[in-house]
LUMLO-543067 format. One line per 5 residues: number of its first residue (from 1); their letters; for each residue z, y negated, x negated of N, C-alpha, C. Coordinates in Angstrom, 1 decimal. Each point is the difference from the previous one (the first is absolute). Layout:
NUM> A> Z Y X Z Y X Z Y X | ...
// end
This chain:
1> XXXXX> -62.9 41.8 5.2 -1.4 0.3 0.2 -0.8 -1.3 0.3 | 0.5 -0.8 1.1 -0.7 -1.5 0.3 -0.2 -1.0 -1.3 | 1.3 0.1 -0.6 -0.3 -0.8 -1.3 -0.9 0.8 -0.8 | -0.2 0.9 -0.3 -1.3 0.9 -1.0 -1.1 -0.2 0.3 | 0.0 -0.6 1.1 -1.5 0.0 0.9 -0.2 -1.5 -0.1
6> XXXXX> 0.9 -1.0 0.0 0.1 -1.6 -0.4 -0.6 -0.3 -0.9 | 1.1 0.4 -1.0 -0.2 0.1 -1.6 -1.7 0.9 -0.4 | -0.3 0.5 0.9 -1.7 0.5 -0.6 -0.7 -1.0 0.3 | 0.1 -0.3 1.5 -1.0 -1.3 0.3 0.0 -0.9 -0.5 | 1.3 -0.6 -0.6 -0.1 -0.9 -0.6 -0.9 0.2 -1.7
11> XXXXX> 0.1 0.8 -0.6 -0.2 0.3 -0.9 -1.9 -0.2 0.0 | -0.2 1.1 1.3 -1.3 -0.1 0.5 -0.8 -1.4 0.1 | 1.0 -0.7 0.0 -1.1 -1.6 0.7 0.2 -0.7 -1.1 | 1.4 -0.1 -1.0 -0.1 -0.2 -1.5 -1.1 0.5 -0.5 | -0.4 1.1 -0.1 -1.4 0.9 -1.0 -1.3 -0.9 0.9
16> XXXXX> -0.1 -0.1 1.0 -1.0 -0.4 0.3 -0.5 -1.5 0.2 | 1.0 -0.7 -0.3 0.2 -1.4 -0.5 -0.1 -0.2 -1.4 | 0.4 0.3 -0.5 -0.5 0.2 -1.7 -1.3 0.7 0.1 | -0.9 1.3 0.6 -1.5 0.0 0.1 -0.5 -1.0 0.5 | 0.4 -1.1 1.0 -0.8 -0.8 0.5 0.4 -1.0 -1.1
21> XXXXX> 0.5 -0.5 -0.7 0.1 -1.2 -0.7 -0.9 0.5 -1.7 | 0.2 1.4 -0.2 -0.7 0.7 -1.4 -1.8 -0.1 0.7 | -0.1 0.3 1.2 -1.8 -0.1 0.1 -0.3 -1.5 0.1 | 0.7 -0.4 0.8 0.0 -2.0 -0.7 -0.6 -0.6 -1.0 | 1.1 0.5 -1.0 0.0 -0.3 -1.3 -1.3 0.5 -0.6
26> XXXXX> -0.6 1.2 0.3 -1.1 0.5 -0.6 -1.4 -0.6 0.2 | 0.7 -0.2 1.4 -1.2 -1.1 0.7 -0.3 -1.2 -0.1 | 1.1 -1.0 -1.1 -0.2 -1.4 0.1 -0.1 0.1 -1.8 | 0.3 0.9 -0.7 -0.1 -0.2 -1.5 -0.9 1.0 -0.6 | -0.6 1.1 0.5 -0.9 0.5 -0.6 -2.1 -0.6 0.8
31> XXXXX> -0.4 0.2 -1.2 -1.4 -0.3 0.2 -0.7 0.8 1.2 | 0.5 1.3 0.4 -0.5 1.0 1.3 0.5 -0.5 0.6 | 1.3 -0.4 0.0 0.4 -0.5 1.2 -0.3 -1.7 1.0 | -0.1 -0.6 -1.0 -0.4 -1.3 0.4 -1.1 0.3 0.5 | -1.3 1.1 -0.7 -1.2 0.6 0.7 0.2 0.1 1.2
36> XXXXX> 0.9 0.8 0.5 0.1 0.4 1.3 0.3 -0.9 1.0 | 1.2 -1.1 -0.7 0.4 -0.8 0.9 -1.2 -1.3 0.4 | -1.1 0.2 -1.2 -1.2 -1.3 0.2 -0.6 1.0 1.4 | -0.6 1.2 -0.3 -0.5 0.6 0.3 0.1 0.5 1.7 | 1.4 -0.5 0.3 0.9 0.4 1.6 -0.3 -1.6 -0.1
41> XXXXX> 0.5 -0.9 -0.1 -0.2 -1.5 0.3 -1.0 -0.5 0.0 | -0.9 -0.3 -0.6 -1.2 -0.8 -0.1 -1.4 0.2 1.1 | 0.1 0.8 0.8 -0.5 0.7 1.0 0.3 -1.2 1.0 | 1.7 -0.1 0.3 0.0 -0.2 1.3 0.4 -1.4 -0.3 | 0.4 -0.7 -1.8 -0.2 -1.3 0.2 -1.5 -0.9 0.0
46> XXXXX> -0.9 0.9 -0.5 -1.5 -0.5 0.8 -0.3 0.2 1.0 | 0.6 0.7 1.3 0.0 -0.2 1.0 0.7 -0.8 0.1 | 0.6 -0.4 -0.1 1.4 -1.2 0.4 -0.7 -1.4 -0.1 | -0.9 -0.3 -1.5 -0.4 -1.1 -0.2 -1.3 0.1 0.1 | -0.9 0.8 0.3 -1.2 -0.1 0.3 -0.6 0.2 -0.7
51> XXXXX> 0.1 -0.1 -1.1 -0.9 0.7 -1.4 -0.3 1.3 -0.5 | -0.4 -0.2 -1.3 0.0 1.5 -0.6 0.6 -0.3 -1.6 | 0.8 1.0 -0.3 0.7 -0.5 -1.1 0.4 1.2 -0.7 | -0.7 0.0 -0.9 0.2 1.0 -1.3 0.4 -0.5 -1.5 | 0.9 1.2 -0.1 0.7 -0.3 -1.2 0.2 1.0 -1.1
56> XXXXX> -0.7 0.2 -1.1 -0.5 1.3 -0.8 1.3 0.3 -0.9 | 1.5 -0.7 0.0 0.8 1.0 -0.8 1.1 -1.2 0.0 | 1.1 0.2 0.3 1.2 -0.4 0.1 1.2 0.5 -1.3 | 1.2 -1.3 -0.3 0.9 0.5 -0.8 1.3 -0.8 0.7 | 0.9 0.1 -1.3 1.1 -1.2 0.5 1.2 0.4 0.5
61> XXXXX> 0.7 -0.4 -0.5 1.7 0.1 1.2 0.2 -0.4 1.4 | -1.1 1.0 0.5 0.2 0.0 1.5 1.4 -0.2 0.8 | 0.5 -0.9 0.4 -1.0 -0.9 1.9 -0.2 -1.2 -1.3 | 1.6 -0.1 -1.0 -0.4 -1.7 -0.3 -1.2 -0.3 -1.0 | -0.5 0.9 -0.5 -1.3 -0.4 -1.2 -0.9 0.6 0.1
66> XXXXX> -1.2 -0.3 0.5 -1.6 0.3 -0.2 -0.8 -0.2 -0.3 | -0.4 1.1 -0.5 -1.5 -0.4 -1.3 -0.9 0.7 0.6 | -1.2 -0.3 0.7 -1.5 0.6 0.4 -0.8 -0.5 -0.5 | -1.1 0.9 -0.2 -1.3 -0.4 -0.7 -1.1 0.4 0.8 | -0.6 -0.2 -0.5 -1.8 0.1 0.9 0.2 -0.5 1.5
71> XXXXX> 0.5 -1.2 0.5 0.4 -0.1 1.0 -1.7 -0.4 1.0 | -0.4 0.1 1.4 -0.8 -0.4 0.5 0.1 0.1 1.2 | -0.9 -1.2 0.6 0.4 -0.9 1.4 -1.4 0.2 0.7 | -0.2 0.9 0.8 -1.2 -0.4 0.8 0.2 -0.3 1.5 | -1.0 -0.3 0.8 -0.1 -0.2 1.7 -1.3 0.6 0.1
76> XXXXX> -0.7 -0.1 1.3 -0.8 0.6 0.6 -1.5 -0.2 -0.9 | 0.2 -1.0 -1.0 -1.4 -0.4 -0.6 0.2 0.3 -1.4 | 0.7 0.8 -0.2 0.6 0.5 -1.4 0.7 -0.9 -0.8 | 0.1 0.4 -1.8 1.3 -0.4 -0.8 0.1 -1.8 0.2 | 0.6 -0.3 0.5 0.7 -1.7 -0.4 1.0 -0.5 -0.9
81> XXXXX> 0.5 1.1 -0.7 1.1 0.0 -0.8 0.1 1.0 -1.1 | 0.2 -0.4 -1.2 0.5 1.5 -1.0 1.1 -1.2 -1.1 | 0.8 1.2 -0.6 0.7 -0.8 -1.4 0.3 1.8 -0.5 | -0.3 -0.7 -1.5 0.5 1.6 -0.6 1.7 0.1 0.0 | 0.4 -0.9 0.1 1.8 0.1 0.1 0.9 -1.4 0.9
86> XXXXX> 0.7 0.9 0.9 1.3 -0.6 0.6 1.0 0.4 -0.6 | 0.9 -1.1 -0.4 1.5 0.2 -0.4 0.6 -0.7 0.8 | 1.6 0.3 0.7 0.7 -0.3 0.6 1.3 0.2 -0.2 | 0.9 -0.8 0.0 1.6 0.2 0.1 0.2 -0.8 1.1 | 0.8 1.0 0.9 0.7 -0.7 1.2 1.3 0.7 0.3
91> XXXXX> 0.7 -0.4 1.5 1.4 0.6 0.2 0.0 0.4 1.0 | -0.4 1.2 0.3 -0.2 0.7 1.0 1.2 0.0 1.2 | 1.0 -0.4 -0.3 1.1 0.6 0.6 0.2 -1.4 0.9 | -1.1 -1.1 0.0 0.7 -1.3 0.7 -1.4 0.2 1.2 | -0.6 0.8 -0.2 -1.3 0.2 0.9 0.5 0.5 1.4
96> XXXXX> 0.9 0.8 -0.1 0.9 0.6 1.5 0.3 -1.4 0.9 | 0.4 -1.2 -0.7 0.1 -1.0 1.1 -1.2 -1.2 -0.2 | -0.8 0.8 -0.4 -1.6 -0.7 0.3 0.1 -1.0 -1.1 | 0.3 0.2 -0.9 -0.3 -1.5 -1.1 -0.2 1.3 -1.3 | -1.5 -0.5 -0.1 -0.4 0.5 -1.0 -0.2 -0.6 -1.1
101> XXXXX> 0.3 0.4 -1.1 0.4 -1.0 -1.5 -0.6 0.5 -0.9 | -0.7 -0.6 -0.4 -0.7 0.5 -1.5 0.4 -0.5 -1.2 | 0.5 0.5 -1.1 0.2 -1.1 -0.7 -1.4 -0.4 -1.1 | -0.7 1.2 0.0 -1.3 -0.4 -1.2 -1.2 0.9 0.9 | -1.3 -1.0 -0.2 -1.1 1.2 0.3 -1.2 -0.4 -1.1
106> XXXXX> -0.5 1.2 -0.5 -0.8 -0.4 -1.4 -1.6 1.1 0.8 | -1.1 -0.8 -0.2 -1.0 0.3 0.3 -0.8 -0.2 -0.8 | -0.8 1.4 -1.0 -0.7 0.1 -0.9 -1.3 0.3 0.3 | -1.3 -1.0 -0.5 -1.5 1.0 0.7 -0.1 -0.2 1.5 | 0.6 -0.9 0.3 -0.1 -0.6 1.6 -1.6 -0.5 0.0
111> XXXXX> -1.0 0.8 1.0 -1.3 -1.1 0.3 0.3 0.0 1.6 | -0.1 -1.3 0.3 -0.4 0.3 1.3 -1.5 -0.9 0.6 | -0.6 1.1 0.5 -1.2 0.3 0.0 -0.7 -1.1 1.0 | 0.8 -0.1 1.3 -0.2 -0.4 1.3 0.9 -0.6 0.8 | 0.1 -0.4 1.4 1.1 -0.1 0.8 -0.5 1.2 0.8
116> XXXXX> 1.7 1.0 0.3 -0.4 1.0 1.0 -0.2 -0.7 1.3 | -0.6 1.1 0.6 -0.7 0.2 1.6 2.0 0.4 0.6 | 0.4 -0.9 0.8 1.2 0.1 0.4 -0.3 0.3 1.1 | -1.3 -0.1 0.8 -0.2 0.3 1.1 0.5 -0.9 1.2 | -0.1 0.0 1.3 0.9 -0.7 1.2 1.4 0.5 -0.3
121> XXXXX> 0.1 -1.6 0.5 1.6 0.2 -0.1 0.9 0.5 0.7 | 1.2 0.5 -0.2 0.5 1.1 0.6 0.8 -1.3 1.4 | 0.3 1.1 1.1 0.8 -1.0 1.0 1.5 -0.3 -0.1 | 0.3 -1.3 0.0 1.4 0.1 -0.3 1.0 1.0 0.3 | 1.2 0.4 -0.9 1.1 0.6 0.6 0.9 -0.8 0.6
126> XXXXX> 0.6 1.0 1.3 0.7 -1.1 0.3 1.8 0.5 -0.5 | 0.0 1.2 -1.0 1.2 0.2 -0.5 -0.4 -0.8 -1.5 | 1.2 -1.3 0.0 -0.2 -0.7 -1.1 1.0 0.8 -1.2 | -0.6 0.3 -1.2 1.2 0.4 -1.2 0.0 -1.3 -0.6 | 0.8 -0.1 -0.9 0.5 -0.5 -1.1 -0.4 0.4 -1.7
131> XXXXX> -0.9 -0.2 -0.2 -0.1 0.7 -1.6 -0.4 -1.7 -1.0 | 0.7 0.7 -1.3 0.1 -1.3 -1.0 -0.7 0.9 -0.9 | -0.9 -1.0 -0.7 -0.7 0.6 -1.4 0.8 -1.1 -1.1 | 0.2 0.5 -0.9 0.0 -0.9 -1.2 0.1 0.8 -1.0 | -1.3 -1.1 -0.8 -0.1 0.3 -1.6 0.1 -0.8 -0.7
136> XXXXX> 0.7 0.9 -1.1 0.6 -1.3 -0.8 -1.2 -0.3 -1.4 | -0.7 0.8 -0.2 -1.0 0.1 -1.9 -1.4 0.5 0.8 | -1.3 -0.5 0.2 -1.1 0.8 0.2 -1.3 -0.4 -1.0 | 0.2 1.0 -1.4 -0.6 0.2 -0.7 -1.5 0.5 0.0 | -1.3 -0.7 0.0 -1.3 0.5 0.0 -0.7 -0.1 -1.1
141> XXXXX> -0.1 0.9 -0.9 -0.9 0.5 -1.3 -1.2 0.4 0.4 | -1.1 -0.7 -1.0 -1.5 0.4 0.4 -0.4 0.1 1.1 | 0.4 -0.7 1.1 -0.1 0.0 1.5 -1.3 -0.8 -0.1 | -1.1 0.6 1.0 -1.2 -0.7 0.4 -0.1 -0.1 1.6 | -1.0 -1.4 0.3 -0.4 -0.3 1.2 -0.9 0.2 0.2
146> XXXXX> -0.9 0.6 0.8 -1.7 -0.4 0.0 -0.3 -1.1 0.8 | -1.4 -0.5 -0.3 -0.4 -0.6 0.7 0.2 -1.0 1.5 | -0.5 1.0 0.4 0.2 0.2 1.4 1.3 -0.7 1.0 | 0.9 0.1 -0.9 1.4 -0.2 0.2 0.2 -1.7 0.0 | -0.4 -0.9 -1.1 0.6 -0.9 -0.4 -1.6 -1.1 -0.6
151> XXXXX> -0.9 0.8 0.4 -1.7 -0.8 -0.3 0.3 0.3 -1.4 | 1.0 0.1 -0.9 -1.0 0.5 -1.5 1.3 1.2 -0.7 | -0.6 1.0 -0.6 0.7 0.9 -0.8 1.3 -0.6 -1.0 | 0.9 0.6 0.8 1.5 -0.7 -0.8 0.7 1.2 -0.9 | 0.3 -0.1 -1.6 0.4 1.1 -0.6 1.3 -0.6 -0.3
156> X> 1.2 0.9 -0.5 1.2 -0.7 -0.9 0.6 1.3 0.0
// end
């Protein structure tokens, strides 16, 4: 009888480990899903960084490939930022010990308009992390400057 009751639970947490890995999957490779997952995220990473940041339609081989379009960056005095497309390949799996790696970033329709309003600066932490960026390719198509930025309008 103890073993019948084993052998179920185990079975039980097999089935529900394969639901948790099947809603995953739905979530990082279908187009509703990446919706959802912009749509749960992007909230509380503009809280995080202080911005506002919208992004009108997502694709790609979620975590390591992303493609967003209609991307835009505003602060308190509105848009500072748009590109009709981000492309990214990275390796998600090296981010757990803080080194984040990108190997390509392709930015299509990049204007940027202004320098954002960053506001006062935050007070130091005094818990230090450890995080590494590196990119290896950063690709800018039809990227404009305005004015403002650099004393004269820069296109390429």
């Amino acid at each position: 009888m103890l073993r019948r009751i084993l052998i179920s639970a185990l079975v039980s947490l097999g089935a529900l480990a394969a639901l948790a890995m099947s809603l995953a999957l739905i979530i990082l490779y279908t187009e509703q899903g990446q919706k959802l997952a912009l749509d749960f995220a992007l909230p509380r990473l503009s809280r995080a960084a202080g911005i506002g940041i919208a992004i009108d339609r997502s694709s790609g081989a979620w975590p390591g490939e992303l493609h967003l379009r209609g991307i835009k960056l505003s602060d308190k005095r509105g848009l500072w930022f748009e590109a009709k497309s981000l492309s990214l390949r990275w390796q998600p799996a090296l981010a757990f010990a803080g080194n984040y790696v990108v190997d390509i970033v392709v930015i299509e329709g990049g204007h940027l308009l202004r320098e954002p309003d960053t506001g006062p600066a935050a007070p130091p932490r005094t818990r230090h992390t450890h995080i590494a960026l590196e990119i290896g390719r950063l690709i800018a198509k039809g990227f404009h400057i305005d004015e403002p930025l650099i004393g004269q309008a820069l296109e390429g």
